[in-house]
N, C-alpha and C positions, 0 to 999 in steps of 0.2 A: 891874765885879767884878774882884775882885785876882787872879793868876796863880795863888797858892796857892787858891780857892776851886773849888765847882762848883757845880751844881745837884743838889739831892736834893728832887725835887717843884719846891715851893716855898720852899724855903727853900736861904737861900744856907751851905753847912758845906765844912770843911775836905775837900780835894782824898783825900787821905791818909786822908779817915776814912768817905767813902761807899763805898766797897766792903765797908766789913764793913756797916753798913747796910742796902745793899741784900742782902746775905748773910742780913740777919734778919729780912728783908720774906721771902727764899724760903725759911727752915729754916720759916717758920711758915705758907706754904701749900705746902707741897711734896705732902703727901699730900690735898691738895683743889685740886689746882692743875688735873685734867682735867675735874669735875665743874665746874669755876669757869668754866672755861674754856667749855662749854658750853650755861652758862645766861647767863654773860653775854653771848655772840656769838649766843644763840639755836640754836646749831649751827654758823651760816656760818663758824666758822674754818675748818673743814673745806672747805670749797670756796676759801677763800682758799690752805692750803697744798696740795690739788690744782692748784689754777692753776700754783704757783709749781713743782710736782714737773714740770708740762708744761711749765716754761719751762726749765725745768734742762739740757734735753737729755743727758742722763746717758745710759750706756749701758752693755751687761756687761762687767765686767774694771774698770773706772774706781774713781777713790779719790772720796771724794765725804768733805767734814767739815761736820759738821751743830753750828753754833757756838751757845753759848748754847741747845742743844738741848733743852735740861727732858726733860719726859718722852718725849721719842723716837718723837712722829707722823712726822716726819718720817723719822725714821732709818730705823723699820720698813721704808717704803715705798720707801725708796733702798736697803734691802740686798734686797729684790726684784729693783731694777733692776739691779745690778751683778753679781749672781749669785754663782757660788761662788767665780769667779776675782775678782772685785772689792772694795773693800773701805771703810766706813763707820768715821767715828770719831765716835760721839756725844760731845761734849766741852762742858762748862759750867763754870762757877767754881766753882756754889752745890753741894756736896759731896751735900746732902739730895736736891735736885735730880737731881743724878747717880744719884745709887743707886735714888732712885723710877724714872726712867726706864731700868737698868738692868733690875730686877729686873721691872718692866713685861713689858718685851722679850724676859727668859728664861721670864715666865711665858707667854709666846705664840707662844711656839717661834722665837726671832726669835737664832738662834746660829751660829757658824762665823766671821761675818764682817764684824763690826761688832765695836769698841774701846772701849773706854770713858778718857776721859783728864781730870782734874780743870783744867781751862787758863782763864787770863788771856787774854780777846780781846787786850789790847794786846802780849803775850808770848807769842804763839804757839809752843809749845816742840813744834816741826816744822823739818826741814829747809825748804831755800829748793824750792820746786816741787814740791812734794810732792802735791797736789792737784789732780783734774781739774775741782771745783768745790768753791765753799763757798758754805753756806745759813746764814743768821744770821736767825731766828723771833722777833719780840715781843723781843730781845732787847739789842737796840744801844741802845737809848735809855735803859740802865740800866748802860751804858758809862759809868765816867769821863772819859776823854780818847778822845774818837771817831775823831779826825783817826788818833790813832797805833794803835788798832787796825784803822784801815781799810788803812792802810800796811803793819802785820804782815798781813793777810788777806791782800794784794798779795804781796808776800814769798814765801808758800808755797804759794800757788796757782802752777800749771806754766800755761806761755805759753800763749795761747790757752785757760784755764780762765776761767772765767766765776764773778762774785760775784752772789747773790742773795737781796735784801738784805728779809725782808718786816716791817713795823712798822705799826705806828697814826700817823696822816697828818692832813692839814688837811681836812677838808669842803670840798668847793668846792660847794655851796649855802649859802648864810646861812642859811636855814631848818632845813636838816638838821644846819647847824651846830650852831644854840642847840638845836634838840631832843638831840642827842647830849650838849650838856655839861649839860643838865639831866640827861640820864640818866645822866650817868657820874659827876655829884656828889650823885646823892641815891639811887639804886636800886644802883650800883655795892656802894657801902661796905655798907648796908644786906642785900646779898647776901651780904656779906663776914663781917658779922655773927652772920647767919643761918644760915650754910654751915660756916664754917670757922672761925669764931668771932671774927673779926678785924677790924672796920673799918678802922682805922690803917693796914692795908696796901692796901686796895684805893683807901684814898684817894690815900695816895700815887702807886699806879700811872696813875688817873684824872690826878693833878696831872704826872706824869713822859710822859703822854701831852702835855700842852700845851705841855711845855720841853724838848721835841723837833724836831728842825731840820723845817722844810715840806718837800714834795715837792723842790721847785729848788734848796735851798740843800745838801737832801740830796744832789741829782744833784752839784753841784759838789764837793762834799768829798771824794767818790767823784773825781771828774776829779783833781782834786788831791794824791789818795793815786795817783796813777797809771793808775787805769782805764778804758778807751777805751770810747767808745760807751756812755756811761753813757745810761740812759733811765728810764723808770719809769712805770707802767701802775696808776692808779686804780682800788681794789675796792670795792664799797655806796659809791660817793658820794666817795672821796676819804678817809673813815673809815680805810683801807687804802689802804696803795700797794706794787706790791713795785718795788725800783729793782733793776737788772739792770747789770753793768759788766764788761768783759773785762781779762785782764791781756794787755800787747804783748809 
């Protein structure tokens, strides 16, 4: 693939023009995105991003940035943690994205201490150390250039802050392998259909799940944008991984 290309799915398109793309994958499930969310994990997201809330080690007073945060499961549960003195910045590209999980979080009493900021994983418009962690959800893998937004995450995370990274991952069963990609290319889109009215996007995200780095290639990229102790911990089978990495 040429320098100027990327992945979008499957298919090979201009570097410079998946972002808005992927922009209109999310204006068009923004408002079925928790429902989606759901039914296609059966629930288990939910105990995917408690695990990753228990690995965070966050604590009250800390800045914590919830990147590519959609609707703000996460966010909710970390302005808990940091309390009044601490502070949350739900932050995403997808504008729709944002405001759903904005208005989420005011409808649930979730206020005082949590930010809302429209940002470019790879342009992280934050000072350098600003962060005592960052959590980036289902959302890297729909990154253009991964390498430079793991580098900006490094940047503005403060020394000894911790990256936690959780995405959709390899199987490591064969068997649960092909049962997953039967079900993520025929019941996926079909829900997508169904729900939100959309196949074309969930296919896509089923095809944006397989052109995504494995567990080890992802630890490395992580080393290589500068974070120590990179590692990553297997959820249902390897379906899920979240990788975990410190800034020195």
């Amino acid at each position: 693939m040429s320098d100027d290309k990327t992945h979008f799915g499957y298919q090979d398109v201009d570097k410079a023009a998946k972002a808005g793309m992927v922009g209109q994958v999310f204006d068009s499930v923004a408002s079925k995105y928790d429902v989606m969310n759901d039914l296609m994990s059966f629930g288990v997201h939910r105990v995917w991003k408690r695990f990753t809330l228990d690995q965070s080690g966050v604590r009250p007073g800390q800045a914590v940035l919830d990147l590519a945060g959609g609707t703000g499961d996460l966010a909710a549960k970390f302005s808990k943690r940091v309390g009044k003195h601490g502070l949350v910045v739900l932050a995403d590209i997808n504008a729709s994205m944002l405001f759903t999980g904005r208005d989420k979080l005011l409808d649930n009493g979730v206020i005082g201490n949590v930010d809302y900021t429209q940002a470019n994983a790879e342009e992280l418009p934050f000072a350098d150390d600003s962060f005592d962690c960052i959590t980036i959800a289902f959302g890297l893998r729909n990154v253009t250039d991964k390498d430079k937004a793991l580098r900006s995450m490094n940047r503005v995370l403060k020394p000894g802050g911790r990256l936690l990274v959780l995405e959709f991952s390899k199987p490591v069963l064969p068997l649960l392998s092909k049962a997953y990609d039967a079900y993520s290319f025929t019941a996926l889109p079909m829900m997508g259909k169904l729900v939100a009215n959309d196949a074309d996007s969930y296919r896509y995200l089923a095809e944006s799940i397989r052109m995504h780095p494995d567990q080890s290639t992802l630890k490395q990229m992580m080393e290589d944008a500068g974070f120590a102790k990179a590692n990553y911990h297997n959820l249902t089978g390897g379906i899920v991984a979240l990788h975990k990495g410190y800034k020195v």
